[in-house]
N, C-alpha and C positions, 0 to 999 in steps of 0.2 A: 504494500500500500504506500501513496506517496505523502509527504510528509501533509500534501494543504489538502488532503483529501483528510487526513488523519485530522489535520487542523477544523476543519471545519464541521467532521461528525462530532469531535469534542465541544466545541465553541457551541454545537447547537444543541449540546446538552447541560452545559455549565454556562460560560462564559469565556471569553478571548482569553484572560487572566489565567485562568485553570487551566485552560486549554495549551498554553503555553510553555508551563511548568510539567506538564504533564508530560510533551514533547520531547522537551528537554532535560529528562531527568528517566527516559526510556529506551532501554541501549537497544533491541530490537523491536520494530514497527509492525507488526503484524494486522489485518485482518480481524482475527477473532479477538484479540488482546484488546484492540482499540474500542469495539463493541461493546465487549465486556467493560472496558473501564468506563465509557459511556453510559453504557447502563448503573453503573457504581456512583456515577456522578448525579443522574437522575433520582437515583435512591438517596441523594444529600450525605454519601460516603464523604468525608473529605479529601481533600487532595492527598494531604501524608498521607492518608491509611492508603493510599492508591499507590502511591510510589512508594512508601514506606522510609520516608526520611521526613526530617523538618529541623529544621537552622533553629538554634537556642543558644543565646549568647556569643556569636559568633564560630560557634561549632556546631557539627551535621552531626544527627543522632538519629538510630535505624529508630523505626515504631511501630507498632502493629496492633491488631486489637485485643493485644493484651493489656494494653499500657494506656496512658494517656498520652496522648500529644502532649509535649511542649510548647508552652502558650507563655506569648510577651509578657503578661501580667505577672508570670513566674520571675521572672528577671529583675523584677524590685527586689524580690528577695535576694535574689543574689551579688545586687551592688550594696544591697543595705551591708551585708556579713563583710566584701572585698573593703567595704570605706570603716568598716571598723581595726579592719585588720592591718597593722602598719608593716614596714618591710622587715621589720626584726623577727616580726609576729609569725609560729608557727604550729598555726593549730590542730587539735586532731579532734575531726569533727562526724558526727552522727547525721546520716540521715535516714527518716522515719517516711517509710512508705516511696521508696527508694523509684519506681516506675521503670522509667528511661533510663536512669542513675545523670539525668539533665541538669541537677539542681548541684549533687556532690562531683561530679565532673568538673562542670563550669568551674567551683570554688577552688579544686583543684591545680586544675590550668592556670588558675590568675591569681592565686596566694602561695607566692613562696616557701616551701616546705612543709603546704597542708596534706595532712592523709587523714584517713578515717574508713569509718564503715558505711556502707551501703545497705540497708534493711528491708526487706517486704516480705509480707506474707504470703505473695502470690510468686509460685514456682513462674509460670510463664513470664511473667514480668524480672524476676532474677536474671531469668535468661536473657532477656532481651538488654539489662542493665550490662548482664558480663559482656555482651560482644560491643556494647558502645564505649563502654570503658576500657577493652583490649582496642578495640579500633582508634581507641585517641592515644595509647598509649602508655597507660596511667596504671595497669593494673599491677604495678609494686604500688603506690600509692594507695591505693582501695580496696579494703576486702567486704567481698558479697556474702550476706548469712539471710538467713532464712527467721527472721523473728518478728512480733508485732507491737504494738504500743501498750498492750493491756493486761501487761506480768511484771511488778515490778522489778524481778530479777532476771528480765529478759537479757543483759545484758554485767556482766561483770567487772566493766573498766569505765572509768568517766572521760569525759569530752569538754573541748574546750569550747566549744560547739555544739549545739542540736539544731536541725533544721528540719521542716515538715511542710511540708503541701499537702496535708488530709482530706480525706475526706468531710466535704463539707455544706451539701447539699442536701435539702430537706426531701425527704421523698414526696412525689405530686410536686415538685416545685414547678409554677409555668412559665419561669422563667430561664431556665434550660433551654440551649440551641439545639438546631436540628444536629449539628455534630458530634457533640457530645453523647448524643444517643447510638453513636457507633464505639461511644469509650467504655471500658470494663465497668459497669453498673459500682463493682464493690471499690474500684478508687475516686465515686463521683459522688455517695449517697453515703447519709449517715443518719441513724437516729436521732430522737429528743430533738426534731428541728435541725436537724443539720451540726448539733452539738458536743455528739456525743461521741469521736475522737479528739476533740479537746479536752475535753471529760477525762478521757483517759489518759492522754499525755500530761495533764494538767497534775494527776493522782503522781503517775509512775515516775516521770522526768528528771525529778530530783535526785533521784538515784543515780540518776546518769549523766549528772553535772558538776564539773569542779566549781569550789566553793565560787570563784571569779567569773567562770562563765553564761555566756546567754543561751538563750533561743528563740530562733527566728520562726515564726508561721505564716503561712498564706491564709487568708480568710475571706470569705464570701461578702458578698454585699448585705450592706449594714447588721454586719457579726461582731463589730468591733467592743461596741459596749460588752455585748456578752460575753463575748472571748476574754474580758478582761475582766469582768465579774470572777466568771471559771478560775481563773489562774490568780488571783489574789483574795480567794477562800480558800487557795489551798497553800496561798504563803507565798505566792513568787511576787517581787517586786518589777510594777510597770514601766520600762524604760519608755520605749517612743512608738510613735505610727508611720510606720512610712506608706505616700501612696503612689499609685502605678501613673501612668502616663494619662489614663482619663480625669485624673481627679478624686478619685475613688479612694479609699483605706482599702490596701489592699496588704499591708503585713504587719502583723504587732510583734514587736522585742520585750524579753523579761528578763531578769536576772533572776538569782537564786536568792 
């Protein structure tokens, strides 16, 4: 098939834009392939889950639907952690609910001397965190385990560091994009209102912080209040808000 025949069955099921990336991110052109992604595109697949890649932080991270895409609003989180961190600074840091391994990669790559863990519950998601973390390179830096947020002895060593992008989505929310709905159900939904992995990291965390250290969370629109209720009933001290590029609160810091 040639590439503006390919161009143009895609454009007339997405748009020029998808269609485009779609192209160009397809090492062979085929017939049946282009169809089928068409038809992917019509079903509101998104583009990652179709190529199976998406740019985060200036790095390429494979993604499938085990995982969730890496999403810009993610990325406050991780200038919030890089601007704390000075060049002496060399932390070892946790991250909870690990996906892509997008979140602890990035901090990686761009903080001198960071290492740490990478955690999820979900096997398929492991895997997919170990080959983006082998394919940047990093994997003496990072080790992948298999644990979740809701044991406080999940973990035996503290951090200088904890990071999390939880779930945190109410079930029935109607505010949920069509995309999302091709993301793994258990990294996008959570009980008690969309509360209730903060709930648990809130309980266990402490366990797993040196006296000095923070942690960083992504949180949902307008969770801020409550997220900060959660974590200063259970004793952690409120550092700051940071928000994303819309204007939004989109990450809270705590200390211990």
């Amino acid at each position: 098939m040639k590439i503006n025949q390919a161009f143009e069955i895609l454009s007339g099921a997405s748009n020029s834009h998808d269609a485009r990336i779609i192209i160009e991110n397809t090492k062979k052109i085929t017939k049946l392939k282009i169809w089928f992604m068409a038809r992917a595109l019509r079903r509101g697949v998104p583009v990652a889950k179709i190529i199976h890649q998406k740019w985060f932080y200036g790095l390429k991270f494979y993604t499938n639907r085990n995982t969730l895409d890496p999403r810009p609003d993610t990325e406050t989180l991780v200038a919030a952690v890089i601007a704390d961190c000075g060049p002496d600074i060399q932390p070892t840091i946790l991250d909870l609910g690990t996906g892509t391994g997008c979140i602890i990669a990035a901090l990686v790559k761009n903080i001198n001397g960071a290492t740490g863990i990478a955690a999820d519950i979900s096997l398929p998601a492991l895997r997919v965190a170990y080959k983006n973390i082998k394919e940047l390179g990093i994997s003496d830096k990072i080790q992948i385990v298999r644990k979740n947020f809701n044991k406080p002895n999940a973990f035996n060593i503290q951090f200088d560091i904890i990071v999390s992008n939880p779930p945190y989505i109410a079930y029935k929310d109607p505010r949920v994009d069509a995309g999302a709905k091709h993301d793994p159900r258990r990294a996008l939904y959570a009980k008690n209102n969309g509360l209730a992995a903060y709930e648990s990291i809130a309980k266990n965390a402490k366990n797993w912080l040196k006296e000095n250290g923070k942690i960083y969370l992504e949180i949902g629109q307008d969770q801020d209040f409550d997220v900060q209720e959660i974590f200063i009933k259970r004793g952690w001290v409120f550092d700051r808000t940071e928000k994303d590029l819309s204007g939004k609160e989109r990450v809270l810091v705590f200390s211990k």
